[in-house]
C-alpha positions in Angstrom: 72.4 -103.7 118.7 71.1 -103.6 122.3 72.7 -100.9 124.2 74.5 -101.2 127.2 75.3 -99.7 130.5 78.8 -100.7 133.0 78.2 -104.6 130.6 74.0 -104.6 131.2 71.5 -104.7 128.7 69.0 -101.6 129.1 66.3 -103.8 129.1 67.7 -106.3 131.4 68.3 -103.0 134.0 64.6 -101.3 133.0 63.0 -105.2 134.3 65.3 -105.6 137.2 64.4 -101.9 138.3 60.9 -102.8 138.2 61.7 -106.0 139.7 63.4 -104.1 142.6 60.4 -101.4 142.9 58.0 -103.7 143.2 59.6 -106.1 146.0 60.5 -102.2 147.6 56.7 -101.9 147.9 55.8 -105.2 148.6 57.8 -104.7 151.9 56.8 -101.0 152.8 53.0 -100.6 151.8 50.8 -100.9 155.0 48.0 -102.0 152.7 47.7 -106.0 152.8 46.2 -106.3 149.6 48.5 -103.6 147.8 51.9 -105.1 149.2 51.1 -108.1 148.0 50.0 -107.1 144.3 53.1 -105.4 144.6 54.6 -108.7 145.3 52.8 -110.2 141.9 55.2 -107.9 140.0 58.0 -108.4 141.7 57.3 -112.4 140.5 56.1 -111.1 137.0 60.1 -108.9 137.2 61.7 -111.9 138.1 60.0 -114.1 135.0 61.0 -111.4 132.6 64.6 -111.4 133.9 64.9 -115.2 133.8 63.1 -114.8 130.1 65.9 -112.6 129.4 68.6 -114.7 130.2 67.2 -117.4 127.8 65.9 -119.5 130.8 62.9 -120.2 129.0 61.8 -122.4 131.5 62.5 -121.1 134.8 60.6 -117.9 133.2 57.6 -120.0 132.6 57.3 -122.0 135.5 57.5 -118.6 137.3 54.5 -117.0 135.4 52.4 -120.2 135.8 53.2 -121.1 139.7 54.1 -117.9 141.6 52.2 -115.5 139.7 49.4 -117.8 138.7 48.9 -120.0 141.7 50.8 -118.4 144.4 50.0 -114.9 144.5 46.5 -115.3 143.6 46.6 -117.9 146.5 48.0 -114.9 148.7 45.3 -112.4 147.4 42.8 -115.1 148.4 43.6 -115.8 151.8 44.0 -112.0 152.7 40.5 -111.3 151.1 38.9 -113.7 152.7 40.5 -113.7 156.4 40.2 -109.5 156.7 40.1 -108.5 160.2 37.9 -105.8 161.4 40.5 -103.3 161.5 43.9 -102.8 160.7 46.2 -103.4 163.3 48.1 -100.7 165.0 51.8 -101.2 164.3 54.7 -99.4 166.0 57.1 -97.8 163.6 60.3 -98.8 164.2 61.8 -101.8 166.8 63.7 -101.0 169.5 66.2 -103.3 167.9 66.6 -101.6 164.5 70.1 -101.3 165.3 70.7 -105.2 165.8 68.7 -105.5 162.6 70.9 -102.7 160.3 74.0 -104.7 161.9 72.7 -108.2 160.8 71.4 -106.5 157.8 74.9 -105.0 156.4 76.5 -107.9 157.9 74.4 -110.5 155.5 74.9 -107.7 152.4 78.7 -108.3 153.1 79.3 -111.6 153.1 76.7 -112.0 150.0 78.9 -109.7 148.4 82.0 -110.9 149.1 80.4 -114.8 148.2 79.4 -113.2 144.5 82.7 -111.5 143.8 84.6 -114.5 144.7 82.8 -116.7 142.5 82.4 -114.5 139.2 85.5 -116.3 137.5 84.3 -119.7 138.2 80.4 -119.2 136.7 82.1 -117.3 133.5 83.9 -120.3 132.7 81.1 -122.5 133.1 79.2 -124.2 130.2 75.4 -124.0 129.8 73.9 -127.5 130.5 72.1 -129.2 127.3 68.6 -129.4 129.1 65.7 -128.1 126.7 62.3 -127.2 128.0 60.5 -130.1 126.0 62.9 -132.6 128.1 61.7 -130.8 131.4 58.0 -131.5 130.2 58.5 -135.0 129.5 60.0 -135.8 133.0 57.6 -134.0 134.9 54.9 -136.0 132.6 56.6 -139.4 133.1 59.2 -139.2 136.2 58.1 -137.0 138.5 54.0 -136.7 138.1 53.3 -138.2 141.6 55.3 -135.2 143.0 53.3 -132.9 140.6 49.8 -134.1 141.7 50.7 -133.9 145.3 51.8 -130.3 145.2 48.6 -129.8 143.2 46.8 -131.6 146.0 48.8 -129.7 148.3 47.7 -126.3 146.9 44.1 -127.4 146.2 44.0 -128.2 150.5 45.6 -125.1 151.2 43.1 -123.0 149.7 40.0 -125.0 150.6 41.6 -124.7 154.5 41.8 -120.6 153.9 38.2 -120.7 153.0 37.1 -123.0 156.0 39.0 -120.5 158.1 37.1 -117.4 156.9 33.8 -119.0 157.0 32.1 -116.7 160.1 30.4 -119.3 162.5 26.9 -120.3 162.7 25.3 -118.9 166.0 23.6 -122.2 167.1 20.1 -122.2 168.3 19.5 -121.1 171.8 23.2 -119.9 172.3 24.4 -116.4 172.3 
């Protein structure tokens, strides 16, 4: 038997810990590159947690687009548009009170959203949707939308490339 803490799973509260560190670092780090591998395991944290609660596919589709096509897409386009320096960032806003406002103000009315809807999800029933019935529709249904994110994807990188390209110096100009 799994053990649990306050109705958790331990390993449900080790992944969402590191799910929590790593989207903690992704925001702090001053380091482009760093925050966003940090950002890669915050999406590799929120693919085990969806793994975890038997959401095979949402798990899946996490791995394969965010961590396999978006954040390598992000680690891309910072290593190839690198400035010549980091940029000099002041340390705090003179709003950071505004923000903390709008900040706890958000947390509360998320929170008070989540409590009042806990009885209404318990009662719920899972829906009858397998993974191999997922496959089949985007393989049949929807695999124009498919091919046009792929597209999408495939343009948006090619552009990040054109963007770091340096320019020729043309003959006769300086």
């Amino acid at each position: 038997m799994i053990p649990t803490v306050f109705g958790l799973t331990l390993p449900f509260l080790i992944i969402a810990a590191l799910t929590i560190a790593g989207a903690v670092a992704a925001a702090l780090l001053r380091n482009l590159v760093h925050c966003a591998l940090s950002l890669t395991i915050t999406f590799a944290g929120l693919a085990l947690l969806y793994l975890n609660l038997e959401a095979q596919f949402a798990g899946f589709v996490q791995m394969l687009v965010y961590i396999g096509a978006v954040a390598i897409l992000v680690v891309f386009a910072i290593l190839l548009t690198r400035g010549a320096g980091m940029p000099e960032y002041r340390s705090y806003s003179s709003n950071w009170l505004l923000g903390l406002i709008l900040a706890a103000a958000t947390f509360a009315v998320l929170t008070w959203a989540v409590t009042r809807s806990l009885p209404a999800t318990a009662a719920s029933a899972a829906p009858a949707v397998t993974v191999q019935g997922i496959g089949v529709s985007l393989m049949t249904t929807y695999v124009m939308p498919l091919e046009i994110v792929a597209i999408l994807l495939t343009v948006a990188l090619i552009g990040a490339v054109i963007v770091a390209m340096p320019e020729s110096k043309k003959e006769g100009q300086q």
